[in-house]
N, C-alpha and C positions, 0 to 999 in steps of 0.2 A: 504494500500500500504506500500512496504517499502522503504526507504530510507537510504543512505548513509552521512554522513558528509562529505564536502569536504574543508572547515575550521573553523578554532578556535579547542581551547585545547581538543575537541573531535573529530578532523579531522580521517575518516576511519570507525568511528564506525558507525554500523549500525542501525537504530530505524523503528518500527509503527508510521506509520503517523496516527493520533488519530483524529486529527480535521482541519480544512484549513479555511482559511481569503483569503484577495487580494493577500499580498506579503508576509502573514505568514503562517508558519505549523507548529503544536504542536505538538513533538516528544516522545515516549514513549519506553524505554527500558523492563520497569519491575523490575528493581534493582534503580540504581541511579535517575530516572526519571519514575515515575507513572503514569498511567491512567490519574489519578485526579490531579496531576500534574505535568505537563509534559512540554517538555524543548520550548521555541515559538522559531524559529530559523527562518531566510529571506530564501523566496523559492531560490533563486541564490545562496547559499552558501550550498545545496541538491542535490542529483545527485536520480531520480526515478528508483527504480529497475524494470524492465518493464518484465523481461522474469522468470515471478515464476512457478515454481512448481503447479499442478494442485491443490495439496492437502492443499498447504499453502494459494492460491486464496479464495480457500472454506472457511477456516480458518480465513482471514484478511475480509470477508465480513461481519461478524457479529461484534456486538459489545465483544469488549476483555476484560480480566478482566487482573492484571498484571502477575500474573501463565499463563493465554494462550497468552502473549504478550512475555515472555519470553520461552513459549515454542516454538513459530513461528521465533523467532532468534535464536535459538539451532539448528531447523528442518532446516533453511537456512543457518548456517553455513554448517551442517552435508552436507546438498547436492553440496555446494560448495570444500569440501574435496574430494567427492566420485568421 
């Protein structure tokens, strides 16, 4: 899935949700924040992006490496522009 930040010093940016707890999800860019480690952030401070793209669904169900984690935030930006 993806996720938006809705605060702290990374408010707006967008991440892969990579793995989930009770009240946490562990967020992954591909640049600043990795696969392997990846930012833990409170679900309440997360907004779920619920209406994706068919191709990016496909995409976000396997497991990602940080190349296809950053290419799934390029592809959502791009369709966000169009």
């Amino acid at each position: 899935m993806l996720a938006k930040s809705l605060s702290g010093h990374d408010k707006g940016q967008y991440y892969v949700i990579v793995r989930e707890e009770k009240e946490y999800v562990y967020l992954a860019d591909g640049r600043n924040r990795s696969v392997l480690a990846p930012k833990k952030k409170n679900r309440k401070h997360i907004q779920i992006v619920k209406n994706l793209p068919e191709e990016l669904r496909d995409l976000i169900a396997q497991p990602l490496s940080d190349t296809e984690v950053k290419r799934v935030l390029k592809l959502w930006r791009k369709s966000q522009d169009a």
